[in-house]
C-alpha positions as CSV (number, residue, x, y, z in Angstrom):
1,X,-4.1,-40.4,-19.2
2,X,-7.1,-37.9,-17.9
3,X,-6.2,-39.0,-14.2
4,X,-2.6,-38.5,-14.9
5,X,-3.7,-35.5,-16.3
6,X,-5.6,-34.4,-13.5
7,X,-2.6,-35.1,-10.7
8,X,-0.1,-33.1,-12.2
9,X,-2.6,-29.6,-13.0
10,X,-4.3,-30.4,-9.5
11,X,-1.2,-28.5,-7.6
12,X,-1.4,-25.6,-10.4
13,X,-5.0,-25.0,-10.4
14,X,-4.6,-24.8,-6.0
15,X,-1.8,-22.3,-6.2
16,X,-3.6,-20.6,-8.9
17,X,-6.9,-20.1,-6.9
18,X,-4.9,-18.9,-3.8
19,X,-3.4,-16.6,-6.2
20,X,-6.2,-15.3,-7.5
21,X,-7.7,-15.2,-3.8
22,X,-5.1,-13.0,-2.3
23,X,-5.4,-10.4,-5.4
24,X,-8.9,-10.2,-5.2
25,X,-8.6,-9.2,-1.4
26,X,-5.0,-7.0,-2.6
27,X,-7.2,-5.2,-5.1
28,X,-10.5,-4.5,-3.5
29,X,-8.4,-3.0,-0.9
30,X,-6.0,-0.8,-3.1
31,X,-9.6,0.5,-4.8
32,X,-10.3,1.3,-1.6
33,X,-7.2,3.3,-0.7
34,X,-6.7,4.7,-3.8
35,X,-10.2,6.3,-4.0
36,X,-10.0,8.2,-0.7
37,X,-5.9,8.8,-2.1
38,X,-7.4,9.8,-4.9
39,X,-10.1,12.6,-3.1
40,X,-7.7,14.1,-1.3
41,X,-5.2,14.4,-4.4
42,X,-7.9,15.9,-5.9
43,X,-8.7,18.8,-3.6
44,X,-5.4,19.8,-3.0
45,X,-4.7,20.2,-7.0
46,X,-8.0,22.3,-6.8
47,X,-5.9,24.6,-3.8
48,X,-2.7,24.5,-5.6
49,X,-4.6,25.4,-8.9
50,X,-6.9,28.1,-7.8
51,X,-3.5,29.8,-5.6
52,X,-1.1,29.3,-8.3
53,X,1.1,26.7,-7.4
54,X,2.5,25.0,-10.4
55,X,5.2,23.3,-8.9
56,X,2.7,21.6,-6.5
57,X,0.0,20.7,-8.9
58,X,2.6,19.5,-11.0
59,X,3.7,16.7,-8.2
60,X,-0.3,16.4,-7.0
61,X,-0.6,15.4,-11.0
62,X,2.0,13.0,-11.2
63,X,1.4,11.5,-7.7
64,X,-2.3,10.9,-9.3
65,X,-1.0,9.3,-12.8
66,X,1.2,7.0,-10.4
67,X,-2.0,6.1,-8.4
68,X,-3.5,5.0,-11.7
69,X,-0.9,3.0,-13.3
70,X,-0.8,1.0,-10.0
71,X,-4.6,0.3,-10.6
72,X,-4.1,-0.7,-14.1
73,X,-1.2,-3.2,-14.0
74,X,-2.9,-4.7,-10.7
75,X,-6.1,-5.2,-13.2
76,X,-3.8,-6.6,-15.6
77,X,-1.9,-9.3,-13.7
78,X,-5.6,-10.6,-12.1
79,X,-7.1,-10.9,-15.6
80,X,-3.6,-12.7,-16.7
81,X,-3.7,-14.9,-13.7
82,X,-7.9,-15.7,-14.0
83,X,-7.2,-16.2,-18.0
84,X,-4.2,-18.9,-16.8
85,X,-6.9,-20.7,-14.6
86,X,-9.3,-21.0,-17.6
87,X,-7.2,-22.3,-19.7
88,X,-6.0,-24.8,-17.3
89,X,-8.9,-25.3,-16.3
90,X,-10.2,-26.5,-20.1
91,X,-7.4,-28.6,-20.2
């Protein structure tokens, strides 16, 4: 029964390792991005703040909140998919 077992999560535990792979490399590469995003966001909400533009820092603000969210669920479905590959991994 444990090699039967083994033959059918063998597949599941490959695709989830390749999935978990390719995120990792996704989101070292959006942390990346998003922290040089993020800089320059930054500095021109600073201009638009300091010359009064409350439109623009408005948009700069949201365009930054957006940034975020994107970081969080992308931290969200790696822990998902590296708690599915320990539990399969128990089995």
């Amino acid at each position: 029964m444990r090699v039967l077992n083994n033959l059918v999560l063998f597949p599941l535990r490959v695709v989830l390792s390749a999935l978990q792979f390719i995120l990792n490399i996704f989101i070292k590469i959006e942390c990346l991005v998003a922290g040089i995003v993020l800089v320059f966001l930054g500095i021109c909400a600073v201009l638009s703040l300091i010359n009064g533009m409350w439109l623009q820092l408005g948009i700069f603000a949201m365009i930054i909140v957006a940034v975020l969210i994107l970081l969080f669920i992308s931290a969200q479905i790696m822990l998902c998919v590296e708690l599915a590959y320990d539990k399969i991994h128990e089995i």
